[in-house]
ZAMARGU-4260 file (C-alpha; in steps of 0.2 Angstrom, whole numbers, plus 5000, padded with zeros to 4 digits):
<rodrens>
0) 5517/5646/5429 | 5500/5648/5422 | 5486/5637/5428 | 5483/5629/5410 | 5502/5627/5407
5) 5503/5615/5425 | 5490/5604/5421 | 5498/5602/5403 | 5514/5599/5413 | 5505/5588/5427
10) 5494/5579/5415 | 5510/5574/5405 | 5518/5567/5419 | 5503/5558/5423 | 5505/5549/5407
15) 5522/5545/5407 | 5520/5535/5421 | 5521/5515/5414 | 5506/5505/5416 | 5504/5488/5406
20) 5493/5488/5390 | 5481/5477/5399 | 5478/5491/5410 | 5480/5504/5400 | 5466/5494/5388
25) 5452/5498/5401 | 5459/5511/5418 | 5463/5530/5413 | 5478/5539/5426 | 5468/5554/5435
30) 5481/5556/5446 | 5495/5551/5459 | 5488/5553/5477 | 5506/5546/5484 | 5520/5543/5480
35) 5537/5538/5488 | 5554/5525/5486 | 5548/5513/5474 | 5530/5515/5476 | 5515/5524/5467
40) 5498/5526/5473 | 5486/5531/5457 | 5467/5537/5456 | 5461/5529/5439 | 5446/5527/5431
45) 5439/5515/5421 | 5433/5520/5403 | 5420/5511/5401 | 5409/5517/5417 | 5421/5531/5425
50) 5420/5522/5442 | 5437/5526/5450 | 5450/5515/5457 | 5466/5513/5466 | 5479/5507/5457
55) 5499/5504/5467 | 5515/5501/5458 | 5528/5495/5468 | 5547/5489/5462 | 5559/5476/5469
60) 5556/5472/5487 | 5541/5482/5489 | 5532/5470/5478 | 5530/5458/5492 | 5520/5469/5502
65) 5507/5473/5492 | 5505/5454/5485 | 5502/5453/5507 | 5490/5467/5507 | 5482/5457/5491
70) 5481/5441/5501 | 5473/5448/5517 | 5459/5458/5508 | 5458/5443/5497 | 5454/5432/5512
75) 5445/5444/5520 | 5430/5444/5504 | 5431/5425/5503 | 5426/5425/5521 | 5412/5435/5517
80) 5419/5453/5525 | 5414/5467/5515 | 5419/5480/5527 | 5435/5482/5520 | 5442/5486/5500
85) 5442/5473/5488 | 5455/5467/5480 | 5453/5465/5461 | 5470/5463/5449 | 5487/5459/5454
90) 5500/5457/5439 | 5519/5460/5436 | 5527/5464/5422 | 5547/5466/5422 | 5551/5475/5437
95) 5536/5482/5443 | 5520/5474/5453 | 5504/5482/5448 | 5488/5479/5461 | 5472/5487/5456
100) 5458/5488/5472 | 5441/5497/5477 | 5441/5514/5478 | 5433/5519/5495 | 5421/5538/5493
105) 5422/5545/5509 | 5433/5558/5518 | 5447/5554/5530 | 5445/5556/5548 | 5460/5567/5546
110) 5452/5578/5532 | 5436/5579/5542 | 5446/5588/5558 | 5455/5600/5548 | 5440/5606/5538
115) 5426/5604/5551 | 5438/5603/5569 | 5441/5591/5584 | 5426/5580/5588 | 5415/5582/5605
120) 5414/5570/5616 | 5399/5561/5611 | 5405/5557/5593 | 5422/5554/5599 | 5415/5540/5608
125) 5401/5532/5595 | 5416/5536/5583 | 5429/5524/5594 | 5414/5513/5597 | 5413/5508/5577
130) 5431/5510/5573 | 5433/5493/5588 | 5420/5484/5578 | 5431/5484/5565 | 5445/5479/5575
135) 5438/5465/5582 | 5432/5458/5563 | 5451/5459/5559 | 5456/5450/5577 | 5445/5439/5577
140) 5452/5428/5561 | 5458/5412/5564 | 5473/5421/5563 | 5472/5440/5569 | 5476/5449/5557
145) 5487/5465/5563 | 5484/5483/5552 | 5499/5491/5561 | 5493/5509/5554 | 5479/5513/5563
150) 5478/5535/5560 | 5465/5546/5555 | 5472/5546/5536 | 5467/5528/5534 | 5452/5529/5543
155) 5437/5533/5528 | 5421/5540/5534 | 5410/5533/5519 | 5394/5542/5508 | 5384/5527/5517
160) 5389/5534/5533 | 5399/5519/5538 | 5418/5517/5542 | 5431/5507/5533 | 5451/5503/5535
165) 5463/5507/5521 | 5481/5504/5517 | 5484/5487/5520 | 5503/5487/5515 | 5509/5486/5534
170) 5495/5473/5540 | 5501/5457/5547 | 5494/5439/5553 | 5498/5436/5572 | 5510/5423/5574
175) 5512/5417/5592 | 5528/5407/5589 | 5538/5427/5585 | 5545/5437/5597 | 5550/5450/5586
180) 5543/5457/5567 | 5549/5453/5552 | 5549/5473/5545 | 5548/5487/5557 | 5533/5496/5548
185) 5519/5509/5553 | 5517/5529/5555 | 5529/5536/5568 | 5514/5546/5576 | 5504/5533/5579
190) 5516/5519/5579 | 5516/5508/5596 | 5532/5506/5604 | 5533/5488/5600 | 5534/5493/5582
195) 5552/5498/5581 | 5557/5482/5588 | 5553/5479/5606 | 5541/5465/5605 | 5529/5456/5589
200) 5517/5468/5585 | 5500/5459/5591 | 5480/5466/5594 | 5485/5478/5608 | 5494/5488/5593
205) 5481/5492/5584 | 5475/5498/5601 | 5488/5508/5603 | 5484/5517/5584 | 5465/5518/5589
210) 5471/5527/5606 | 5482/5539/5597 | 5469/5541/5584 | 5456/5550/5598 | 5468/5558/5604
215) 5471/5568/5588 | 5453/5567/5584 | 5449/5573/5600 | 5461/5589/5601 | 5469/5588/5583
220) 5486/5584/5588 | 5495/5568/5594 | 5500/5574/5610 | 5493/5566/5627 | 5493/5582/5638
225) 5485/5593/5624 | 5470/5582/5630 | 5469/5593/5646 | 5465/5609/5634 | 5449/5602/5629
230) 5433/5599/5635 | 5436/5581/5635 | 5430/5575/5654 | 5443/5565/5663 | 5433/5548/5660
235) 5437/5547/5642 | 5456/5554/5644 | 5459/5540/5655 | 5452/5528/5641 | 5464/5536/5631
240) 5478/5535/5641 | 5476/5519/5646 | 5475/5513/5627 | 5490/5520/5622 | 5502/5515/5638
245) 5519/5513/5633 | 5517/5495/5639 | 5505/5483/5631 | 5501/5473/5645 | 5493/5489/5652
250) 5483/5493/5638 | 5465/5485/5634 | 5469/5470/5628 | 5456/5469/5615 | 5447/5478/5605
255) 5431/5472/5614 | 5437/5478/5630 | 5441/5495/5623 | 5425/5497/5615 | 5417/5490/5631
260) 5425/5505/5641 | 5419/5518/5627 | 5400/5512/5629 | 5403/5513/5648 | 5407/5529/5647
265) 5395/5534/5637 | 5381/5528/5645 | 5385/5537/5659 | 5387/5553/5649 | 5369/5550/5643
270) 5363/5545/5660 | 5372/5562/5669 | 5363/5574/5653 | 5345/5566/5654 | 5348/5570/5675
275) 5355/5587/5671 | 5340/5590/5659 | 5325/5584/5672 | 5333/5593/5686 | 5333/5610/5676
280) 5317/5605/5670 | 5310/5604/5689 | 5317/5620/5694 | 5309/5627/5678 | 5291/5620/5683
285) 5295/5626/5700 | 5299/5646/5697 | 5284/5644/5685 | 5271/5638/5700 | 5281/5654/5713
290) 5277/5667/5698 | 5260/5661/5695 | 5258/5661/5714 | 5264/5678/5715
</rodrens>
């Protein structure tokens, strides 16, 4: 198929898909950046300034998930949070839920590995420091609030050079009085083992996501022993490891904890490369005197 006749085709079926007039007024379809079972996730643009948008159309059940995500963001804002996307329109017409939001420009940490490559250790470690910043925000609400897909596709390194969360849909509010969620939700890859039942999913799950996140940032896959085929000095594989322990109880149990390990560490990287420097700079000024002697 010719270029020219697949965007006729793919714009077509762009436009097909409903939208309510009242949407339709003021937001123009770009494209579908997801879809799957009952759910749409569409780039639009507002005619009257072009700024883009996401816009999610769920049916039936799925409906109740994003009036959730709705509902966190929404709490988020009031309390004066703006690290996250805010929420703007949630309507439903017939079947369908319809919930317009932010658009975040950035890139994905996932698109950044596989155009740029795995991360050194120095930026792995002020990248985990930021990403628990934003975890304690969340975990620190009166009640925690739970994302439950922490990866490197919902992670958006921004134009300002900050980080933001997306993809509320599988979030949660702790509730202590559970043993057990509600839905089983999250990415299998990064999915802590309480997530498919165990236990309630609680703040040492999101450190489980985090973990798992270095871990691919760090050798571009989800796998703990490909760790051992990078660069990456044993101090920080054991931060990893010890985040994403099968058992929550041996994890960090906090995001402040983790980030506390992270600065740790790197401080002590910094302290070891400022030694390294002065004691090559010494044996520089020393050869220099024994030459100048000579």
């Amino acid at each position: 198929m010719r270029r020219e006749e697949f965007e006729k085709e793919y714009r077509k079926n762009i436009e097909e898909i409903p939208i309510p007039d009242i949407l339709k007024k003021d937001y123009k379809c770009e494209s579908c950046l997801k879809e799957r079972r009952d759910t749409k996730t569409l780039l639009v643009y507002k005619k009257d300034n072009k700024r883009p948008y996401i816009l999610k159309i769920a049916e039936h059940n799925r409906g109740r998930i994003l009036l959730c995500e709705k509902n966190i963001l929404s709490e988020l804002r009031y309390a004066g949070i703006e690290n996250f996307p805010m929420p703007l329109l949630f309507m439903k017409e017939g079947e369908s839920v319809y919930y317009l939001r932010e658009y975040i420009e950035g890139k994905t940490l996932f698109e950044l590995v596989k155009r740029k490559g795995c991360m050194s250790e120095n930026v792995l470690c002020l990248t985990g420091i930021r990403l628990c910043r934003l975890l304690e925000i969340l975990h620190s609400q009166q009640l925690p609030v739970i994302h439950r897909d922490i990866k490197p596709e919902n992670i958006i390194y921004t134009r300002k050079h900050t980080f933001t969360l997306i993809d509320f849909e599988t979030a949660r509010k702790y509730s202590p009085e559970k043993e057990h969620d509600t839905y089983v939700m999250g990415s299998r890859p990064t999915a802590a083992p309480e997530q498919f039942g165990y236990a309630q999913t609680d703040q040492r799950t999101d450190i489980y996501g985090l973990g798992m996140t270095m871990n691919y940032l760090a050798c571009g896959t989800y796998e703990r022993k490909d760790l051992k085929k990078t660069e990456i000095s044993g101090g920080l594989r054991r931060i990893i490891y010890k985040a994403t322990s099968f058992d929550p109880d041996k994890r960090y149990q906090s995001a402040e904890q983790l980030c506390a390990a992270l600065m740790r560490h790197r401080n002590k990287m910094m302290i070891g490369n400022r030694q390294h420097i002065v004691g090559n700079d010494t044996r520089f000024q020393r050869r220099k005197k024994k030459e100048e002697c000579e």
